[in-house]
N, C-alpha and C positions, 0 to 999 in steps of 0.2 A: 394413574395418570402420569406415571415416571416416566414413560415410553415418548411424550411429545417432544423433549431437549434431543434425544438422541436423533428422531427424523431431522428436524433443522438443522444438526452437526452432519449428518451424511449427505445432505442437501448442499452445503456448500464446501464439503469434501469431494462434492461431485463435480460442482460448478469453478474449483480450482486444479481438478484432475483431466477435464474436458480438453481444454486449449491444448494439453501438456500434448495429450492423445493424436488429436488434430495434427499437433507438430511433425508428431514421431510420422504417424502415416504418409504424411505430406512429403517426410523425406525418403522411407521406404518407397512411393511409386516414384521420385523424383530419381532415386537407384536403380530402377528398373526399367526408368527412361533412358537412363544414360548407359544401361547395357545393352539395349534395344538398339541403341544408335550406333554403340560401336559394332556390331554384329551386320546394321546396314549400311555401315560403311564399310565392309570389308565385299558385301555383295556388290557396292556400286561401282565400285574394282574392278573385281571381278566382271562385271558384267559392262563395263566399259572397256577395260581390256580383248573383249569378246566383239564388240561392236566397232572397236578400232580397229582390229584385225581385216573385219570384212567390209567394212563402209568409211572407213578414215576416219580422221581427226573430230572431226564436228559430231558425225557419228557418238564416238567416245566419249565426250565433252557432254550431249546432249543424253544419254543414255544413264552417264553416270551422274549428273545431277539430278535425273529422275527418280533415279532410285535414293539417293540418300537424301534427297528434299533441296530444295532451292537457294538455301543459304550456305551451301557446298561448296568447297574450292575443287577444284579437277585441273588436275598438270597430266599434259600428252607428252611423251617421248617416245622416238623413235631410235636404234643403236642397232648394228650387229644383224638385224634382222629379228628382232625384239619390238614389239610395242608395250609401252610401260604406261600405266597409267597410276596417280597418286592422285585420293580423295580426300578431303580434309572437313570436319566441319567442327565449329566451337558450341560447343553446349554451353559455354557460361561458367560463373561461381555455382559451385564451387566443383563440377566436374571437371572443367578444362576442355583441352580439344581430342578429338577422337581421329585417327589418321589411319588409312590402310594404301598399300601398294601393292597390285596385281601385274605381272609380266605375261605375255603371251607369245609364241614365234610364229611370223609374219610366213607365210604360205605362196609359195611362186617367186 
């Protein structure tokens, strides 16, 4: 009957190690969000850049806040025969903001 004090110590060796677990996880996918995001801000770019080229400004604007989600900043420029577009969006504490800038040359 020596065997009952050890289950009750592992029992709340488990119930202090839980939460811990919880944490760690919570910020490993909270890391994988916020790679995810910078990878689709470099596409919204991209793909705004692509939509400004052929359909203009709004185009571009509308195209690249689609892709990297709605709470996106998107700046249009035009120069030289270049259309530039820059997408910006803040994940928060404690990622920060994630930012990409795509140029494309304007055709005709």
């Amino acid at each position: 009957m020596s065997g009952g004090g050890d289950r009750g110590s592992a029992t709340v060796e488990l119930a202090l190690a839980l939460p811990a677990a919880v944490v760690v996880l919570a910020v490993a996918l909270s890391a994988v969000q916020a790679a995810a995001a910078g990878a689709a801000v470099s596409a919204a770019a991209l793909a705004g850049a692509r939509a400004g080229a052929i359909a203009g400004d709004d185009a571009a604007v509308a195209v690249a806040r689609r892709t990297a989600g709605g709470a996106a900043t998107v700046e249009v420029g035009r120069a030289g025969g270049w259309i530039e577009v820059t997408v910006a969006v803040d994940l928060g504490w404690p990622w920060g903001a994630r930012g990409a800038r795509a140029a494309l040359p304007l055709e005709g």
